[in-house]
N, CA, C and O atoms as a printed pandas DataFrame, in Angstrom:
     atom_number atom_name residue_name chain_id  residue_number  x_coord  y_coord  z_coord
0              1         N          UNK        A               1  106.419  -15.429  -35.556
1              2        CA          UNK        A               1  106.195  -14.670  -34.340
2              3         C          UNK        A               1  106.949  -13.340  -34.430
3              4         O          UNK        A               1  107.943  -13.278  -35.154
4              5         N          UNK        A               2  106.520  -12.231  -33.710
5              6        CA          UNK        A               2  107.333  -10.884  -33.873
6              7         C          UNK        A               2  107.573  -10.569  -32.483
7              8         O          UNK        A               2  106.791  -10.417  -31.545
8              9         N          UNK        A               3  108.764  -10.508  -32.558
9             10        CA          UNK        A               3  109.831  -10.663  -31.490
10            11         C          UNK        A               3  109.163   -9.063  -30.627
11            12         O          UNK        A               3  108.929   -8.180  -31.451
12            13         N          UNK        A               4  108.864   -8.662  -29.135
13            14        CA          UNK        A               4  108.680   -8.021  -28.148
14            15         C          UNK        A               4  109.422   -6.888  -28.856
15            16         O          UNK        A               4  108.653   -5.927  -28.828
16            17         N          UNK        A               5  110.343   -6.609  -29.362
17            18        CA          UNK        A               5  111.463   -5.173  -29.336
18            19         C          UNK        A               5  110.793   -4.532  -30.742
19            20         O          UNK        A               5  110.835   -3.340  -31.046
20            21         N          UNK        A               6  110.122   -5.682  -31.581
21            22        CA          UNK        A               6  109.417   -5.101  -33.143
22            23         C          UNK        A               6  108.390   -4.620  -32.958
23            24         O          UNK        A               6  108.211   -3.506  -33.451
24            25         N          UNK        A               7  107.602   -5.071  -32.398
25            26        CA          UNK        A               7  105.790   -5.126  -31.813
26            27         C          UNK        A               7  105.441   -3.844  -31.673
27            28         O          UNK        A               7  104.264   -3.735  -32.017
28            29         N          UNK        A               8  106.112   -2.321  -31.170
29            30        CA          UNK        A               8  106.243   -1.166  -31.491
30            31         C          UNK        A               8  106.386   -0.656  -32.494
31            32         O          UNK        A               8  106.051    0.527  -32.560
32            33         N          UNK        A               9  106.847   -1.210  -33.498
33            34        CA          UNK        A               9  107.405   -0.569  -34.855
34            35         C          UNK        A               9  106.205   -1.059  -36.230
35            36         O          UNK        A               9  105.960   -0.470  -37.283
36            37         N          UNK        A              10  105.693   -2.243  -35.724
37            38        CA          UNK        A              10  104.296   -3.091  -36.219
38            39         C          UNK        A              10  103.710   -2.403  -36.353
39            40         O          UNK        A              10  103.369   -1.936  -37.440
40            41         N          UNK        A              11  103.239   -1.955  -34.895
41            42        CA          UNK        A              11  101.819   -1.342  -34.585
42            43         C          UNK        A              11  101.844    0.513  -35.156
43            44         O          UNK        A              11  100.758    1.083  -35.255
44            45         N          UNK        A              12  103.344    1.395  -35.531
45            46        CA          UNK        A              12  103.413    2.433  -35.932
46            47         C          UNK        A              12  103.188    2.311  -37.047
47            48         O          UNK        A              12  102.352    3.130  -37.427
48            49         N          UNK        A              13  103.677    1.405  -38.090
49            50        CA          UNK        A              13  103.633    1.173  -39.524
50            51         C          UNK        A              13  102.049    0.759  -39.621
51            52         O          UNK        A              13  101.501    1.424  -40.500
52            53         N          UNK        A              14  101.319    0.008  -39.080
53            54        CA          UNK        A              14  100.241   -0.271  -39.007
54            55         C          UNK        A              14   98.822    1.327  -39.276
55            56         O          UNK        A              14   97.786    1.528  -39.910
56            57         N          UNK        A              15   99.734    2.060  -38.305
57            58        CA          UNK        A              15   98.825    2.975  -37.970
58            59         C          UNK        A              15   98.937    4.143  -39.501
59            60         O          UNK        A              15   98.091    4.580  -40.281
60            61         N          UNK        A              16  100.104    4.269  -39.398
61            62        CA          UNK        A              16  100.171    4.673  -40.990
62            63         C          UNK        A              16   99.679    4.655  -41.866
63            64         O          UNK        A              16   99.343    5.612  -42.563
64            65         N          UNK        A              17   99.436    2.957  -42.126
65            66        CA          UNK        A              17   98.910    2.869  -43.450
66            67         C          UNK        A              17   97.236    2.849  -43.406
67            68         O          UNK        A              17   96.537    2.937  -44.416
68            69         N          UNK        A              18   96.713    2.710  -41.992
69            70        CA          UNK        A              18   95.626    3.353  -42.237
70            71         C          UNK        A              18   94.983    4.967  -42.119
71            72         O          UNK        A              18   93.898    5.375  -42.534
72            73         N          UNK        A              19   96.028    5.687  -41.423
73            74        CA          UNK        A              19   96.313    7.070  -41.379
74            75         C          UNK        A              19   96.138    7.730  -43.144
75            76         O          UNK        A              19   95.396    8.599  -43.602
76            77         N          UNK        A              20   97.312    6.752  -43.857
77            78        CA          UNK        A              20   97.180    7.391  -45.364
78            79         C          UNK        A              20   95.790    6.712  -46.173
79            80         O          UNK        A              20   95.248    7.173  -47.178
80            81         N          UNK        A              21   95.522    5.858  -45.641
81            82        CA          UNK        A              21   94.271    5.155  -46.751
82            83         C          UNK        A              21   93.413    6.177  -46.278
83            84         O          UNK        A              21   93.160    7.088  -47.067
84            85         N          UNK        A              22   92.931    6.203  -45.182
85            86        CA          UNK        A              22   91.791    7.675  -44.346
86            87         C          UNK        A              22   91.990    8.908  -45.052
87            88         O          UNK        A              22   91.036    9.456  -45.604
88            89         N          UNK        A              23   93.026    9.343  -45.080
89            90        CA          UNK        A              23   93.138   10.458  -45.665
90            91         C          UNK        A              23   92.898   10.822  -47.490
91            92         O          UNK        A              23   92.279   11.719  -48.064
92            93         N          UNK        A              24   94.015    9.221  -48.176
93            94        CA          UNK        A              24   93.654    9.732  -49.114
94            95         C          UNK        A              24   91.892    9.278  -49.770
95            96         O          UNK        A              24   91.418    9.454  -50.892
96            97         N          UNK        A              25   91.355    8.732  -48.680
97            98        CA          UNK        A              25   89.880    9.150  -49.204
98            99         C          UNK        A              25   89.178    9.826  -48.941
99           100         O          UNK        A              25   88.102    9.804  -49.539
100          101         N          UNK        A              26   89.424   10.822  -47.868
101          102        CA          UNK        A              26   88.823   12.254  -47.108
102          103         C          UNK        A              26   89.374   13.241  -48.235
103          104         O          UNK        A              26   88.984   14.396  -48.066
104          105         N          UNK        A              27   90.259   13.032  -49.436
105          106        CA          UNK        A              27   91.170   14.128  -50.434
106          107         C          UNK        A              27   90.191   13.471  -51.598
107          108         O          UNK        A              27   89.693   14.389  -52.249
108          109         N          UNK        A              28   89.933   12.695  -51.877
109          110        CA          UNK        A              28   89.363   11.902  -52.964
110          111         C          UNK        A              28   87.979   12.901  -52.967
111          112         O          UNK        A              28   87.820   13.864  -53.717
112          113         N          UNK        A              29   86.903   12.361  -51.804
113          114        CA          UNK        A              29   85.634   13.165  -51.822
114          115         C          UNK        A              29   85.908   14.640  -51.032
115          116         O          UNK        A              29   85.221   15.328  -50.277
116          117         N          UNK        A              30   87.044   14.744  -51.506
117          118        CA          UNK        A              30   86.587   17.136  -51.280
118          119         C          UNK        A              30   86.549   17.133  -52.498
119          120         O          UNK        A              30   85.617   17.893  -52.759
120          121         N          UNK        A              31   87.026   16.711  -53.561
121          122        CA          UNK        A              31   87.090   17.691  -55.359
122          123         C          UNK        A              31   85.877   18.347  -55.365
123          124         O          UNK        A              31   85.766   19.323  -56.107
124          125         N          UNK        A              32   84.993   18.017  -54.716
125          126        CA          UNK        A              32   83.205   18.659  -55.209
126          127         C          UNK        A              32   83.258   19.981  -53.832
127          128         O          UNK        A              32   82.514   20.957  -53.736
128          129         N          UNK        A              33   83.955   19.731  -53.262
129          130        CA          UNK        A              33   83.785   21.355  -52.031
130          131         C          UNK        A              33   83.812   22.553  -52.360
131          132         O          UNK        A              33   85.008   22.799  -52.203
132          133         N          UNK        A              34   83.308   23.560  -52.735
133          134        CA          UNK        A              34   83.592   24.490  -53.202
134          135         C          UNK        A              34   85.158   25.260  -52.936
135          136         O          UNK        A              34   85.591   25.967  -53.845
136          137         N          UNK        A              35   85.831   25.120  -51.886
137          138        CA          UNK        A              35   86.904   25.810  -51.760
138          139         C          UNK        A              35   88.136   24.820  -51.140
139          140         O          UNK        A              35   89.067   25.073  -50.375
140          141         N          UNK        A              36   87.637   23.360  -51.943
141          142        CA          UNK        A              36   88.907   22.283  -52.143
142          143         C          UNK        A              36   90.315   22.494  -52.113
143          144         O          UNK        A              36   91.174   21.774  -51.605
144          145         N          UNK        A              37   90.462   23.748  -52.820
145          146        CA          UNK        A              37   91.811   23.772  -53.112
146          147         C          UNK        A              37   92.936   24.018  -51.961
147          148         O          UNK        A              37   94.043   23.558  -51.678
148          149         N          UNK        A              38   91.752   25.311  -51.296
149          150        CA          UNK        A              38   92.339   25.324  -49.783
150          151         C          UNK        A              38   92.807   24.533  -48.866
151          152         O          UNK        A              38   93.576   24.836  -47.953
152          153         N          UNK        A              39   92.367   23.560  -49.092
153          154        CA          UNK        A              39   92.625   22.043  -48.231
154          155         C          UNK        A              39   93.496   21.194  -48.705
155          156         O          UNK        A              39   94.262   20.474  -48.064
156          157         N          UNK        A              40   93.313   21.331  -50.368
157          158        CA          UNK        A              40   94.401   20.579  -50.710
158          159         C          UNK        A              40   95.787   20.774  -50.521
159          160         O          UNK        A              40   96.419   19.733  -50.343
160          161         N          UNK        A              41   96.534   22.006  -50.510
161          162        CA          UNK        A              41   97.729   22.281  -49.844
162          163         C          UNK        A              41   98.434   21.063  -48.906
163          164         O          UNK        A              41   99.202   20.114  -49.062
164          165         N          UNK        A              42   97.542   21.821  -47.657
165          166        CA          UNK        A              42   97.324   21.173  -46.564
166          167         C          UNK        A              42   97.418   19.876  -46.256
167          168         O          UNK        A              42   98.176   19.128  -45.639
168          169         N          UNK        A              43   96.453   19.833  -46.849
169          170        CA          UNK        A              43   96.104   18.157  -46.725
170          171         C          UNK        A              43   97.328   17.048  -47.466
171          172         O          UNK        A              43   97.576   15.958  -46.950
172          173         N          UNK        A              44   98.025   17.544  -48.757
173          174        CA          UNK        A              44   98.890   16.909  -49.075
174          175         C          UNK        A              44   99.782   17.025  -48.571
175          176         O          UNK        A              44  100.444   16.017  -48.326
176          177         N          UNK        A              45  100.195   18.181  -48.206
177          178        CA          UNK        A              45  101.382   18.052  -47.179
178          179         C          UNK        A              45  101.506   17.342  -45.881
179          180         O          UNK        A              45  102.442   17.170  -45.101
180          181         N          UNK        A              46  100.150   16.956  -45.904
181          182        CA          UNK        A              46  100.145   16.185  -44.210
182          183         C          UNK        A              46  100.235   14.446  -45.023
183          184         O          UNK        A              46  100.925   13.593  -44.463
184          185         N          UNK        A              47   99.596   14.151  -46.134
185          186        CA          UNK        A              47   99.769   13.075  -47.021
186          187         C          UNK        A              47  101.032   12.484  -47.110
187          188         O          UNK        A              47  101.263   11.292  -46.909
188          189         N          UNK        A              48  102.268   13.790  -47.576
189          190        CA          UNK        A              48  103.634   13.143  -48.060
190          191         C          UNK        A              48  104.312   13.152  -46.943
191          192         O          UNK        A              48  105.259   12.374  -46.821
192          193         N          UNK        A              49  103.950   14.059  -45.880
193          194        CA          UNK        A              49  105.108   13.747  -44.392
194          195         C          UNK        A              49  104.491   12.278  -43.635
195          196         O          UNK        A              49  105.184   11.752  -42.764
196          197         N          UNK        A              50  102.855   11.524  -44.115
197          198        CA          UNK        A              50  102.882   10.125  -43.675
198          199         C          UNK        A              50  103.516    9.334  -44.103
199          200         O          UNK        A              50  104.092    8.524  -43.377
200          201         N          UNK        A              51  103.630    9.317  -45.669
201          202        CA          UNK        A              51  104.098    8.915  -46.813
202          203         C          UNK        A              51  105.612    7.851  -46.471
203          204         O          UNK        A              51  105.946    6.667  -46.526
204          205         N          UNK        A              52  106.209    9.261  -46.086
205          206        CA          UNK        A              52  107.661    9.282  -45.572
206          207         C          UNK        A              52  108.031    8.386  -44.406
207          208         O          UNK        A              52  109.025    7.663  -44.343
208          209         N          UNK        A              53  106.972    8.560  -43.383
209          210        CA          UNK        A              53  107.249    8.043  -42.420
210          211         C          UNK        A              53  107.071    6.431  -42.518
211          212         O          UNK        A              53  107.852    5.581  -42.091
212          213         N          UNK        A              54  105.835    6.236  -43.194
213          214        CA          UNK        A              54  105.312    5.145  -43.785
214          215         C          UNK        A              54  106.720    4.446  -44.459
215          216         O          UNK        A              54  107.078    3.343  -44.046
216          217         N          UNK        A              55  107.181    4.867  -45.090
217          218        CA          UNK        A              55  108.258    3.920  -46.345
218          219         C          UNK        A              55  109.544    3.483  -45.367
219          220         O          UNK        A              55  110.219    2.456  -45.448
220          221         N          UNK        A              56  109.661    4.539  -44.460
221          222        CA          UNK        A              56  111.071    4.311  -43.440
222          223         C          UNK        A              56  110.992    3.337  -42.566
223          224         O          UNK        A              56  111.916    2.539  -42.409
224          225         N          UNK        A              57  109.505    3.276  -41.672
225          226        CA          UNK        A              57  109.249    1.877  -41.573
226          227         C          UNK        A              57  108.568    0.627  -41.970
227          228         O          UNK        A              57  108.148   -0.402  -41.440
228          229         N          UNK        A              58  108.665    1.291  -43.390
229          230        CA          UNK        A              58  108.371   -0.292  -44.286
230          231         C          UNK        A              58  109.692   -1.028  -44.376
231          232         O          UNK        A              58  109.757   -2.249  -44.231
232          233         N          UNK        A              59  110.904   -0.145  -44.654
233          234        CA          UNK        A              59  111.863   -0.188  -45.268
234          235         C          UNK        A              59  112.785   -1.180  -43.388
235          236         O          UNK        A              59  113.448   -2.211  -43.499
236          237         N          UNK        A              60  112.629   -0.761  -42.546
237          238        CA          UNK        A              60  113.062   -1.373  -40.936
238          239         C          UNK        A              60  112.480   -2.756  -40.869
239          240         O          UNK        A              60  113.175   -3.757  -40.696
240          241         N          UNK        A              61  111.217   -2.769  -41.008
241          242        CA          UNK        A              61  110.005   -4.377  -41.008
242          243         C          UNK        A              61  111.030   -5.430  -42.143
243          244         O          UNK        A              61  111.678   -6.436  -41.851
244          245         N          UNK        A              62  110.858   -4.715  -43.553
245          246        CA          UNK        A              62  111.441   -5.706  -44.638
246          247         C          UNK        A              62  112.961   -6.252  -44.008
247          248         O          UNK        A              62  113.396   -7.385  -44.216
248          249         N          UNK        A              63  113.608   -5.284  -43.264
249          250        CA          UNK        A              63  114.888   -5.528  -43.166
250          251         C          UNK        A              63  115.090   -6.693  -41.912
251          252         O          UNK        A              63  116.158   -7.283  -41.743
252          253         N          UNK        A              64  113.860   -6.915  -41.062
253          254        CA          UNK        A              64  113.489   -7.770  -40.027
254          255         C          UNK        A              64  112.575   -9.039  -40.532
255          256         O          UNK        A              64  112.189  -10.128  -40.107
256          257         N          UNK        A              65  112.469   -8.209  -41.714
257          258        CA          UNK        A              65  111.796   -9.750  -42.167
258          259         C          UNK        A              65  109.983  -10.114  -41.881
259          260         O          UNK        A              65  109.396  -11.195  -41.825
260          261         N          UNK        A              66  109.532   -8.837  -41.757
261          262        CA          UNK        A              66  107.934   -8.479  -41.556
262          263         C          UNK        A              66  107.304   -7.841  -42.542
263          264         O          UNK        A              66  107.632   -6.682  -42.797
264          265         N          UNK        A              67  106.318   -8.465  -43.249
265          266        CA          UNK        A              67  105.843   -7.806  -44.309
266          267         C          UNK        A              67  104.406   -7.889  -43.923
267          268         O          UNK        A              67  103.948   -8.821  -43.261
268          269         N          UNK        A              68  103.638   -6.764  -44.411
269          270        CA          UNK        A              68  102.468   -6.255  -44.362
270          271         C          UNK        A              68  101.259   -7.447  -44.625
271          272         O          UNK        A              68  100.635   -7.381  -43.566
272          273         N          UNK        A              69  100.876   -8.047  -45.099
273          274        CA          UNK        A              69  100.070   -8.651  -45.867
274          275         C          UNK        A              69   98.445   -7.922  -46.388
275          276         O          UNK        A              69   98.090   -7.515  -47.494
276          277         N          UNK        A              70   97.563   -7.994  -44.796
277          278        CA          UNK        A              70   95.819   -7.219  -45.504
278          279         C          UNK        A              70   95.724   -7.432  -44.099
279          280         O          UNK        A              70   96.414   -8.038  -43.280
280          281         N          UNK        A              71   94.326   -6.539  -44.037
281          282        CA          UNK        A              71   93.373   -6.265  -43.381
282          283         C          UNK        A              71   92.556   -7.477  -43.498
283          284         O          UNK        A              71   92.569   -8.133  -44.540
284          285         N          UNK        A              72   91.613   -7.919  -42.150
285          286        CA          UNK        A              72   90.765   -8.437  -42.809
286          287         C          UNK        A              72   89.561   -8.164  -41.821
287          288         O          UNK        A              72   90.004   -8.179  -40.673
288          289         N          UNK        A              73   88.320   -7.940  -41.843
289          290        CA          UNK        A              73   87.195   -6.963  -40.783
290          291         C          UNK        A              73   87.052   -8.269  -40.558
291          292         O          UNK        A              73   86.993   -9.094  -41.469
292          293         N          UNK        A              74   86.960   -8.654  -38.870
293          294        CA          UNK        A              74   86.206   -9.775  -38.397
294          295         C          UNK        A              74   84.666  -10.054  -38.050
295          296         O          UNK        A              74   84.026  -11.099  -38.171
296          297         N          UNK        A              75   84.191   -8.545  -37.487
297          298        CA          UNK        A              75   83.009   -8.101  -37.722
298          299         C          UNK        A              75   82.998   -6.681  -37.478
299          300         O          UNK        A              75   83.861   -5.925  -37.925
300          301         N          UNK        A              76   81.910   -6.274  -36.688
301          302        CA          UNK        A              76   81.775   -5.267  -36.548
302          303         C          UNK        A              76   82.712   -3.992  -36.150
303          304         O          UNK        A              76   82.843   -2.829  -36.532
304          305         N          UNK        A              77   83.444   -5.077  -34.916
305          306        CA          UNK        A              77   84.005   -4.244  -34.269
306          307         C          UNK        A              77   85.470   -5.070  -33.582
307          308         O          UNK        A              77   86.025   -5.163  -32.487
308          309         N          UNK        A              78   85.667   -5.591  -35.045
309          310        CA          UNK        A              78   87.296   -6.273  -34.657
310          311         C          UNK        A              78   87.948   -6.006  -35.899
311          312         O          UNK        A              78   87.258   -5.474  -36.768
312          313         N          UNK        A              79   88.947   -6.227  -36.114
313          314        CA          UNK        A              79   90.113   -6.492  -37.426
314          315         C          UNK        A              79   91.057   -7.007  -37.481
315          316         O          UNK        A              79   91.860   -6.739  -36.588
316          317         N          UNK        A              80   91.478   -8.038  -38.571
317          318        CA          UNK        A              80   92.894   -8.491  -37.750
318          319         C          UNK        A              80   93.939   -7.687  -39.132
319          320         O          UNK        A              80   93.535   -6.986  -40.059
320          321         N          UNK        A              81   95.006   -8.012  -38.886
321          322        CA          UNK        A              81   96.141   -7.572  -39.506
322          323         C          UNK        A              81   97.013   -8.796  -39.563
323          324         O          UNK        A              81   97.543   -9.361  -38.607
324          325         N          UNK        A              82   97.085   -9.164  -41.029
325          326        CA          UNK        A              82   98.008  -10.253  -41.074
326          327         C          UNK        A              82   99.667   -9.597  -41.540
327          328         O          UNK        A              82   99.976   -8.888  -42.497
328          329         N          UNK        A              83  100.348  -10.061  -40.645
329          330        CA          UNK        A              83  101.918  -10.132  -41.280
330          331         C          UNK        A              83  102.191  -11.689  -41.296
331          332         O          UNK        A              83  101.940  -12.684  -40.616
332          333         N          UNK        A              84  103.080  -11.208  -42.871
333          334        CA          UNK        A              84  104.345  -12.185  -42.835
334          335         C          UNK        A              84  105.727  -12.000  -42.149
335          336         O          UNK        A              84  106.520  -11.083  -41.933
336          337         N          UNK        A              85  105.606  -13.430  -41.899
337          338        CA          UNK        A              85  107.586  -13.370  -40.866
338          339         C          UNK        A              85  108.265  -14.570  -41.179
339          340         O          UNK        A              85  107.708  -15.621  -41.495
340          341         N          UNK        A              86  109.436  -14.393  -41.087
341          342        CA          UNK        A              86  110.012  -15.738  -41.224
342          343         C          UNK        A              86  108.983  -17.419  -40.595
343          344         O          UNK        A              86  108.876  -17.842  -39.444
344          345         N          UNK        A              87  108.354  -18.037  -42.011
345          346        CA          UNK        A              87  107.983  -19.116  -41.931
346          347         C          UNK        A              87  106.617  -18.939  -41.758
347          348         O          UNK        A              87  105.978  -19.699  -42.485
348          349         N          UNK        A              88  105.827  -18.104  -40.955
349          350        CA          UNK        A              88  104.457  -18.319  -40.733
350          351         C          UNK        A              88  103.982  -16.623  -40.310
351          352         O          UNK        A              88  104.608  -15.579  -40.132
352          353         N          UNK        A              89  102.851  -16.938  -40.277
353          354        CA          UNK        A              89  101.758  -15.973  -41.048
354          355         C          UNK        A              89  101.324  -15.377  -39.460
355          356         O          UNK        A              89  100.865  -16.236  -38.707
356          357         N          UNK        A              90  101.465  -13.667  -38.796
357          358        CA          UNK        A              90  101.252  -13.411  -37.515
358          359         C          UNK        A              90   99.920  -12.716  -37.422
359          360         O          UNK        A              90   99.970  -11.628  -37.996
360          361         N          UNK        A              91   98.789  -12.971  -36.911
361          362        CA          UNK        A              91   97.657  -12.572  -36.443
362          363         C          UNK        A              91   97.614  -11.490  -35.515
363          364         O          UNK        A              91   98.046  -11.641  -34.372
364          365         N          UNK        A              92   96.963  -10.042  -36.045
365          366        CA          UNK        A              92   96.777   -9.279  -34.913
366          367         C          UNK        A              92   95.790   -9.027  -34.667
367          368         O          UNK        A              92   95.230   -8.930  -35.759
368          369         N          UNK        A              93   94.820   -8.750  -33.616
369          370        CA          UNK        A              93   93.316   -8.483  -33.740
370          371         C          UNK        A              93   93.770   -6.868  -32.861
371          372         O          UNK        A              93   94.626   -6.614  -32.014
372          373         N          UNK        A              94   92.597   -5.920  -33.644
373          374        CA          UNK        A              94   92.627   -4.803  -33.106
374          375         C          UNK        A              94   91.007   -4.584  -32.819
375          376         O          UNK        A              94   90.163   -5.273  -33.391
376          377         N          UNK        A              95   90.681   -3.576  -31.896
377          378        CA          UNK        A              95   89.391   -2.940  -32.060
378          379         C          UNK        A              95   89.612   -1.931  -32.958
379          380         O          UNK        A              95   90.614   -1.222  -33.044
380          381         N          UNK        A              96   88.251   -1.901  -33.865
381          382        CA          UNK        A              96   88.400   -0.968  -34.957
382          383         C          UNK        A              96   88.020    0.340  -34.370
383          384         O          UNK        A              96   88.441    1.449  -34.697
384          385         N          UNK        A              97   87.309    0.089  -33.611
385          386        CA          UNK        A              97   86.898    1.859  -33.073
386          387         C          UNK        A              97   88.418    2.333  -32.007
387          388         O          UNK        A              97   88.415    3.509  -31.641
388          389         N          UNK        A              98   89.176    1.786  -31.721
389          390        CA          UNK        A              98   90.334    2.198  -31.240
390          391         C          UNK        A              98   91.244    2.414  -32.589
391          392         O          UNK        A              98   91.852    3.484  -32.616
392          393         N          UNK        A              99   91.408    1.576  -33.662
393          394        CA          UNK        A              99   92.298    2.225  -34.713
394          395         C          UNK        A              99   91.525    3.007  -35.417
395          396         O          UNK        A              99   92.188    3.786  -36.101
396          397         N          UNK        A             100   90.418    3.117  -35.529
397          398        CA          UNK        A             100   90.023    4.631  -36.249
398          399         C          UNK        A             100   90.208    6.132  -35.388
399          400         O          UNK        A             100   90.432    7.250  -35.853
400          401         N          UNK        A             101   90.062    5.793  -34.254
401          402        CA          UNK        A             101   90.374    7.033  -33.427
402          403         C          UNK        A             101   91.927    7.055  -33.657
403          404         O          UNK        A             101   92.366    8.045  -34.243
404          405         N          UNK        A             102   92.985    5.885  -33.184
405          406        CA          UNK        A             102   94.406    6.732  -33.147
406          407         C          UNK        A             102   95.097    6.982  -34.373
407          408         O          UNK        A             102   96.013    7.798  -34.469
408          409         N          UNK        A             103   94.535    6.080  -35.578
409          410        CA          UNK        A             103   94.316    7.180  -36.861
410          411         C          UNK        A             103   94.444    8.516  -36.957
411          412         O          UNK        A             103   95.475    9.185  -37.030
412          413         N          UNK        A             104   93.247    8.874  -36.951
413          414        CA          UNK        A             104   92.798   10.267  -37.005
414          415         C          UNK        A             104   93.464   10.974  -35.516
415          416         O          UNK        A             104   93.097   12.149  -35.534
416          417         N          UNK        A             105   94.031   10.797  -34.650
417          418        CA          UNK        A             105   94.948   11.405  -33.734
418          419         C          UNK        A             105   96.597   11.374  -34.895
419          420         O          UNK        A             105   97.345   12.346  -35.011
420          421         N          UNK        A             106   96.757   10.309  -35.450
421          422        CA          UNK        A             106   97.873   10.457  -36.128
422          423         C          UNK        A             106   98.166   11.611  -37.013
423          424         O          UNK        A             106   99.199   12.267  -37.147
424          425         N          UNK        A             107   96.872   11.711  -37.649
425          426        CA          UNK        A             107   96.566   13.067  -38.861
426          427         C          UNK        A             107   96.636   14.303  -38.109
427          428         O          UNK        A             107   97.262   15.298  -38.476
428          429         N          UNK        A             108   96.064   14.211  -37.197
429          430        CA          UNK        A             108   96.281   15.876  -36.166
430          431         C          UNK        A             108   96.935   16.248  -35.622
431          432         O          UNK        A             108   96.941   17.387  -35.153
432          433         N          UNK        A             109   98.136   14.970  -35.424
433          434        CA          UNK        A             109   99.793   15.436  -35.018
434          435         C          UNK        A             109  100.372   15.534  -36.374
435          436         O          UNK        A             109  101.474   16.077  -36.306
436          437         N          UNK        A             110  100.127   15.294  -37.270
437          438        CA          UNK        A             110  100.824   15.573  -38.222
438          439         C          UNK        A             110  100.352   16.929  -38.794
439          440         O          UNK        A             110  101.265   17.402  -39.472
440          441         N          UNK        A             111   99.451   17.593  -38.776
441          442        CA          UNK        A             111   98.503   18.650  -39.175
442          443         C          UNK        A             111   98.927   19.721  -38.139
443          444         O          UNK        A             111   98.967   20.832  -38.669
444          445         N          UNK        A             112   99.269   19.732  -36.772
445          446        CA          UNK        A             112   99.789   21.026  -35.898
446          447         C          UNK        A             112  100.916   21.524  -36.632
447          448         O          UNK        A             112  100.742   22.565  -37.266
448          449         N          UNK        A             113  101.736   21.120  -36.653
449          450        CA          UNK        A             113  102.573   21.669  -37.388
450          451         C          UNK        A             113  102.629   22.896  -38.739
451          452         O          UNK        A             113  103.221   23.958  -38.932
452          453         N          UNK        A             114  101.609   22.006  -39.517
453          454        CA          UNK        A             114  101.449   22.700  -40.899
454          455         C          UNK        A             114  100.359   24.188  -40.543
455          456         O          UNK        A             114  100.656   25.254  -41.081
456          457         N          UNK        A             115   99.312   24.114  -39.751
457          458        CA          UNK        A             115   98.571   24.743  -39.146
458          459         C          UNK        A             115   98.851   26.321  -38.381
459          460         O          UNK        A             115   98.329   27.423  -38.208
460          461         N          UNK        A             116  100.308   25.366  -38.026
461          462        CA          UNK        A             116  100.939   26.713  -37.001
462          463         C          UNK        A             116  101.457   27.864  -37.703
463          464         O          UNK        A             116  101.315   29.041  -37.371
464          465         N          UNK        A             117  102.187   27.323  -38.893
465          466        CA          UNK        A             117  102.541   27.897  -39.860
466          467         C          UNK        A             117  101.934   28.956  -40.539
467          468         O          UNK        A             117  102.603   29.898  -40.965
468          469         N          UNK        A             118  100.910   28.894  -40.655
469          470        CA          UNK        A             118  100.241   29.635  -41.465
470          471         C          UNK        A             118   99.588   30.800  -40.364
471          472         O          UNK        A             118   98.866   31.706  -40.780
């Protein structure tokens, strides 16, 4: 079971790692864009500041004793997320059209920044 005070820190690490899988396959299919490179900057820099955030709370979960396990699509329009925890195996069901949207909200707070800059 994951204790009420973690269940925040789950669901950020969660969002992450599908934040970076999204992205690095939106970086995968630009190589053929004609003006890729432009993006690539960008785009990696928004890659390694998830990256980061990603490992710091991998690195909080392991230390609580929560590990990632898989995805698994229930159908259309569910997913669960398995963690490990001390002794047994925790079930999360999400709507997928809600984690693909706060995904891609994750990438565009991470992207103002780099944006402004320039």
């Amino acid at each position: 079971m994951i204790a009420l005070q973690d269940r925040q820190l789950v669901y950020e690490f969660l969002m992450l790692e599908l934040a970076i899988r999204s992205l690095q396959h939106d970086i995968d299919n630009m190589k053929h864009l004609k003006f890729a490179e432009l993006y690539f900057t960008q785009l990696d820099g928004v890659l390694k500041n998830l990256q980061v955030d990603y490992h710091w709370r991998r690195k909080k979960l392991v230390g609580k004793k929560i590990r990632f396990y898989k995805w698994v699509k229930v159908d259309d329009y569910f997913t669960d997320a398995i963690l490990a925890t001390n002794g047994e195996d925790a079930v999360i069901r999400f709507s997928t059209h809600v984690l693909k949207q706060n995904s891609q909200l994750l990438i565009e707070q991470k992207m103002l920044p780099i944006i402004h800059k320039i």
